[in-house]
C-alpha positions in Angstrom: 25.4 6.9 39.4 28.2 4.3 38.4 30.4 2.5 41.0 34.2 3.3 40.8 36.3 1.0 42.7 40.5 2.5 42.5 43.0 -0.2 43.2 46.7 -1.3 42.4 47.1 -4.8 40.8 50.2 -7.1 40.3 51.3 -7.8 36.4 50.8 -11.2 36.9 47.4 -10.9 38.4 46.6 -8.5 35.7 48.4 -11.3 33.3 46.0 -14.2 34.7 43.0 -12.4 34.7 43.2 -11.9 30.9 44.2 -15.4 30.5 43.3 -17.7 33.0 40.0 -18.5 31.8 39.5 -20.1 35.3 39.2 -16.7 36.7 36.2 -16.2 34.4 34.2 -18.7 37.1 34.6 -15.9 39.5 33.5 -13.1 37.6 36.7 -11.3 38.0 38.5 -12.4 34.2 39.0 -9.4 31.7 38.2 -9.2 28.4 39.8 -6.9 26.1 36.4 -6.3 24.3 36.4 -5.4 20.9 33.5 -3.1 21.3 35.9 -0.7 23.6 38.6 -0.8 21.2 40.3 0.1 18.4 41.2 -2.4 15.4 41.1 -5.9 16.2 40.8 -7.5 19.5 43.7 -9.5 19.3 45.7 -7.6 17.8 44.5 -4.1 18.3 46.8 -0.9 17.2 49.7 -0.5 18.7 52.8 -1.8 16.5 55.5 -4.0 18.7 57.4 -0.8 18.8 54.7 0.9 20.9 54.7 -2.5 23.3 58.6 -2.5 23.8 58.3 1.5 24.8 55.3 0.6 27.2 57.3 -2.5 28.7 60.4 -0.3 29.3 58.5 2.3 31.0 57.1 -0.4 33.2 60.3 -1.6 33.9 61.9 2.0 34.4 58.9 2.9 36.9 57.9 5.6 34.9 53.8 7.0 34.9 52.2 4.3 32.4 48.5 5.5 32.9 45.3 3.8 34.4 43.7 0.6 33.2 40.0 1.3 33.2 37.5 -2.1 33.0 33.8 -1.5 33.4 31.1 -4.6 33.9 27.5 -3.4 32.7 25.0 -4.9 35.0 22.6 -3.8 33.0 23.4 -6.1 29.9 25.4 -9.0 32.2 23.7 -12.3 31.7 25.6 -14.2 34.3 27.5 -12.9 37.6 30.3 -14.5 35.6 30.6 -12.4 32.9 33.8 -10.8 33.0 34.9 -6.7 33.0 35.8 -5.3 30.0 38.7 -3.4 28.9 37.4 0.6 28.4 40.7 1.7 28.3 43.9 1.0 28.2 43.4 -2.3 25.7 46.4 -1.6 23.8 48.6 -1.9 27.0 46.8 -4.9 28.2 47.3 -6.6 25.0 51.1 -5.4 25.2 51.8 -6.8 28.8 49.7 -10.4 27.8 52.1 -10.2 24.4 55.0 -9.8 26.3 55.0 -13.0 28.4 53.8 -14.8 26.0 57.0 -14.3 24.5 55.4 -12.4 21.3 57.9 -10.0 21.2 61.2 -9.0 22.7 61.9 -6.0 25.2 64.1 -2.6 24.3 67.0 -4.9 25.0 66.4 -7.3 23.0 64.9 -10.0 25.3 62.2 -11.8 25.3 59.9 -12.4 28.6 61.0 -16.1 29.2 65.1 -15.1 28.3 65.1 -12.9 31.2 66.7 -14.1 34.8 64.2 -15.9 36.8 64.7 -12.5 39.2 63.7 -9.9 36.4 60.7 -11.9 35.4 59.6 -12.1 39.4 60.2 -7.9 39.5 58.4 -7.4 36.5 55.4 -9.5 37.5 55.1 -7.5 41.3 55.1 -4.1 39.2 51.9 -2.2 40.4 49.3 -0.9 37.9 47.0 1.3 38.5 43.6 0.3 37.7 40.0 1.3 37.8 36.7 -1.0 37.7 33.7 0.9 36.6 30.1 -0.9 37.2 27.2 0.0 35.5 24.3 0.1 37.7 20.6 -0.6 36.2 19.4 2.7 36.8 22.4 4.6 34.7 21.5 6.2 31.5 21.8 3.5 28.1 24.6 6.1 26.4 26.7 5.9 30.0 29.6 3.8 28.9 29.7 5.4 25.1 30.3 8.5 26.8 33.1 7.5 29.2 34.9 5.8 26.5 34.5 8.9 23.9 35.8 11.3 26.7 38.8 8.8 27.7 39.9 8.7 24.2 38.6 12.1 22.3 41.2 14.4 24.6 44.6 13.3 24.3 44.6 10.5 21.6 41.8 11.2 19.3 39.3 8.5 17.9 38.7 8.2 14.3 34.9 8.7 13.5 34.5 5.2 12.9 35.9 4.2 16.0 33.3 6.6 17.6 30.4 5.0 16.0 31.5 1.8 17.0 31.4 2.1 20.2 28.1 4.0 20.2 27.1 1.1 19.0 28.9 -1.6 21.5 26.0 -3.6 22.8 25.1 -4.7 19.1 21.6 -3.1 19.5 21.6 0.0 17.1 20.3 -1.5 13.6 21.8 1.1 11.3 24.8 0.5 12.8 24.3 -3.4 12.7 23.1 -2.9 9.2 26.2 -0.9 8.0 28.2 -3.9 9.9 26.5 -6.4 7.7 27.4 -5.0 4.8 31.3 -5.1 5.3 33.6 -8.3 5.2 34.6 -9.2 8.7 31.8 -7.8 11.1 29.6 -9.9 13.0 26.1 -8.2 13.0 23.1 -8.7 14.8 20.9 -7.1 12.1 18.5 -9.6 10.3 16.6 -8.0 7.5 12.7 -7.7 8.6 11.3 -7.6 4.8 12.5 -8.7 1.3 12.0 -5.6 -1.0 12.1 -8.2 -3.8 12.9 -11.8 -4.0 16.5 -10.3 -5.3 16.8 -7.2 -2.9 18.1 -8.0 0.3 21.5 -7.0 2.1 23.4 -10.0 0.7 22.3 -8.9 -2.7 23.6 -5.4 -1.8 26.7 -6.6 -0.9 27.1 -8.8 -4.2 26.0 -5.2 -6.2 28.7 -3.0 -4.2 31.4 -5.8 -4.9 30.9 -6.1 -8.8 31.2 -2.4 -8.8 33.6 -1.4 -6.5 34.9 -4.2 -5.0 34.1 -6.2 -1.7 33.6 -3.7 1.4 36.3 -4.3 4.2 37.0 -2.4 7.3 40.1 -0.5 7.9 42.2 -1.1 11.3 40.2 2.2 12.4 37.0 1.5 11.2 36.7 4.4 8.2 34.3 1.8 6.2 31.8 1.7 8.8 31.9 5.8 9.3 31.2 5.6 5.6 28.1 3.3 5.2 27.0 4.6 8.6 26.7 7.7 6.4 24.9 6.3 3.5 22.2 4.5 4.9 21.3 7.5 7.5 21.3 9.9 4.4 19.4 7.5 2.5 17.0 6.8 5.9 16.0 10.5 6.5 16.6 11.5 2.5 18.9 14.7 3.9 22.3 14.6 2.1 24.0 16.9 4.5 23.7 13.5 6.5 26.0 12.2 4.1 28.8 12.2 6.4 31.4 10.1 8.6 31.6 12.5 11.2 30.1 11.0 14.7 28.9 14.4 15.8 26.8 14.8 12.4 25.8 11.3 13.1 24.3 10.3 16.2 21.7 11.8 16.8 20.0 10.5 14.1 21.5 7.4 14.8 18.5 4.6 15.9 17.2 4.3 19.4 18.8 0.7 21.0 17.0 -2.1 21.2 14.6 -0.6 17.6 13.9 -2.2 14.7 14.2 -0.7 11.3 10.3 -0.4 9.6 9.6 -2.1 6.7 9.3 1.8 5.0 12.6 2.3 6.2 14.5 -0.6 4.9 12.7 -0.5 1.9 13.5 2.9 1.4 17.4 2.3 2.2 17.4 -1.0 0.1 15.7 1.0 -3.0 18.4 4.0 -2.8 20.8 2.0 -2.6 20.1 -0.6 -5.0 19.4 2.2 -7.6 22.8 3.7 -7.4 24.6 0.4 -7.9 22.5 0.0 -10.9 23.6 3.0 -12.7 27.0 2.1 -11.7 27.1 -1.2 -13.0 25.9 0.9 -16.8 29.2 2.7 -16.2 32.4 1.5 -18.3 35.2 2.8 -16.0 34.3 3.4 -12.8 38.1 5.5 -12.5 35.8 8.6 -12.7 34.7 8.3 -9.4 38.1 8.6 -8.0 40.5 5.8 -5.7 38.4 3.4 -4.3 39.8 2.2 -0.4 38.2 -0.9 0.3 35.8 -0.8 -1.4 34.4 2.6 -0.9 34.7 5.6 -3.3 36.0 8.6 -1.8 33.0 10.3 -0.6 33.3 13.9 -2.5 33.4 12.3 -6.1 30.3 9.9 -5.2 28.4 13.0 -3.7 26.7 14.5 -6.6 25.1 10.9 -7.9 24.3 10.1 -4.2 22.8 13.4 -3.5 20.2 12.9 -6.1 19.7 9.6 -5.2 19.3 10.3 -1.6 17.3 13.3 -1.6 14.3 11.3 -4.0 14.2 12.9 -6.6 16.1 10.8 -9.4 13.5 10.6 -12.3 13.8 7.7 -15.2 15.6 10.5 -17.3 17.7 12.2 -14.8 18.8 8.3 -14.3 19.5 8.2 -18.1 21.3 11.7 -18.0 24.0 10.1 -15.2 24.8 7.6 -17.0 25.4 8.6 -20.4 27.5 11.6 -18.5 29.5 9.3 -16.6 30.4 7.4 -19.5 30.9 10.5 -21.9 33.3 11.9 -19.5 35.6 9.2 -20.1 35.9 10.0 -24.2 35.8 13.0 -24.2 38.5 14.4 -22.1 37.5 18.5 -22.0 34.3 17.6 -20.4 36.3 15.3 -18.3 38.2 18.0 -17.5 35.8 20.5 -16.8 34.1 18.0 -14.1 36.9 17.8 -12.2 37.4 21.3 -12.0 34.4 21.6 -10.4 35.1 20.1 -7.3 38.5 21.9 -7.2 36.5 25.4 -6.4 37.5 26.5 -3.3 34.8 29.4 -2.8 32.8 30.0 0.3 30.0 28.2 -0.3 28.5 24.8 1.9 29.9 21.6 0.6 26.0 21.1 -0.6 25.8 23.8 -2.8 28.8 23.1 -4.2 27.5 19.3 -5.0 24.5 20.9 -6.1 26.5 23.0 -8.8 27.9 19.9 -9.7 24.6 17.8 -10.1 23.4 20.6 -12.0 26.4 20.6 -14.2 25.7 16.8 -14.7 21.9 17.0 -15.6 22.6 20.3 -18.4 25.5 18.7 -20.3 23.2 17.7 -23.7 23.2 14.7 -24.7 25.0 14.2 -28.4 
């Protein structure tokens, strides 16, 4: 069972703790870990807008909420390692912002234009905090839990951010693999085989970008949710796994500390690989709808990926996608008649309602 320890601490302790990377010698610094948190770790979410109304409240006394900072001595490599931000990031980063004179207060001051009095009360002001240790013997998934249930109640996560922080310790390949794809992750995953001398995830990448662009995150991690879905529909060849939603994903999701076989990867590199391919054969790419960076919307890429996915893409089913995709850009009743197909609002699964559409695709004759 986890430790909890409840306590009250100062601003300014809080402040130096953060900052002070003496205090990291001790064990005692925080980090406002980027695995816990949503957008950047510098920067995080909250606008200066949010801060100023968080500062106020801190200076009007009101309820602010508990700072919760866990230390998992299951992954710690040193007694010094320091506790990191579960929750309450965002208001960390707002109070370290604050007297670093980032931004100014509801009244228009900034932390170092206030009386030397106002700065002394606002560094005494009591938080309320919470340091969560992870003993050995406590489940792998213990702190994914406590961080979905802080955050899935009262300020909802975005699926990405879910995922993310299922995979926190860096140890989950598909999520490390999804991670190497986009611009701006750091990823643990190393690919175990070459496919081909050409077929590896860098060459993926340089595929995805001539077609759609370079893959970059989003401040709340939609990219990820995305490729997360694409490589475990592509893994397990089931396109109802085609998904962003964490609850459809994680319990397919690899086990942490596993490698990805060389059937696996292979199998994920080929799918992939093959519908970047027929993309590339296609003129304008506008068919498949708005691309966000990077990534299609999901529904319009569905019925190529389904086949793809699923294994069953023949040399002339191939053929019969591409010439579609490029017919439907001359010839504007067929266009139109495509479109309307995913505008049907009947009963029926999502799936059948690709299927219809992949079978729309592969009956359209060929002039």
């Amino acid at each position: 069972m986890v430790r909890t320890d409840t306590k009250t601490e100062t601003i300014k302790n809080l402040y130096q703790r953060n900052t002070d990377k003496d205090w990291n010698k001790t064990g005692q610094g925080i980090s406002i870990e980027s695995s816990f948190q949503r957008g950047d770790e510098e920067n995080g979410i909250w606008t200066n807008e949010f801060k100023r109304v968080y500062i106020d409240s801190l200076q009007c006394g009101f309820p602010a909420g508990i700072l919760t900072f866990v230390k998992d001595n299951k992954c710690a490599t040193s007694y010094q390692d320091p506790w990191k931000v579960l929750d309450g990031g965002n208001r960390t980063r707002a109070i370290r912002d604050y007297i670093d004179d980032v931004y100014q207060d509801e009244n228009g001051f900034k932390f170092s234009e206030l009386s030397e009095k106002d700065r002394a009360e606002f560094n005494t002001i009591l938080i309320p905090c919470q340091e969560i240790t992870i003993e050995r013997n406590d489940p792998p998934d213990t702190i994914t839990k406590m961080f979905i249930r802080l955050n899935t109640k009262i300020n909802p996560l975005r699926q990405g951010e879910l995922i993310k922080s299922h995979g926190h310790g860096g140890d989950v390949w598909i999520i490390e693999m999804a991670k190497k794809l986009i611009a701006g992750w750091t990823s643990t995953f190393q690919d175990v085989v070459k496919v081909a001398d050409t077929i590896d995830l860098n060459h993926i990448q340089t595929l995805w970008a001539s077609s759609f662009g370079e893959l970059k995150e989003t401040n709340r991690c939609d990219t990820l949710a995305m490729i997360t879905g694409f490589i475990v529909s592509a893994k397990t060849s089931n396109f109802t796994l085609f998904d962003k939603r964490y609850y459809k994903l994680s319990n397919t999701l690899s086990n942490c500390g596993t490698n990805p076989t060389p059937d696996d990867q292979d199998l994920i590199y080929k799918k992939l690989v093959t519908m970047l391919d027929i993309i590339s054969n296609i003129s304008d790419k506008s068919i498949f709808g708005k691309v966000c960076k990077g990534v299609p919307p999901q529904t319009k890429i569905a019925p190529l990926w389904k086949k793809i996915c699923e294994g069953d893409l023949n040399e002339a089913d191939k053929n019969k996608f591409i010439w579609f995709y490029n017919a439907v850009n001359d010839n504007i009743d067929l266009r139109n008649k495509y479109l309307d197909l995913f505008k049907d609002t009947n009963s029926e699964t999502g799936n059948l309602k690709i299927q219809r559409i992949v079978d729309f695709i592969l009956q359209c004759d060929i002039v």
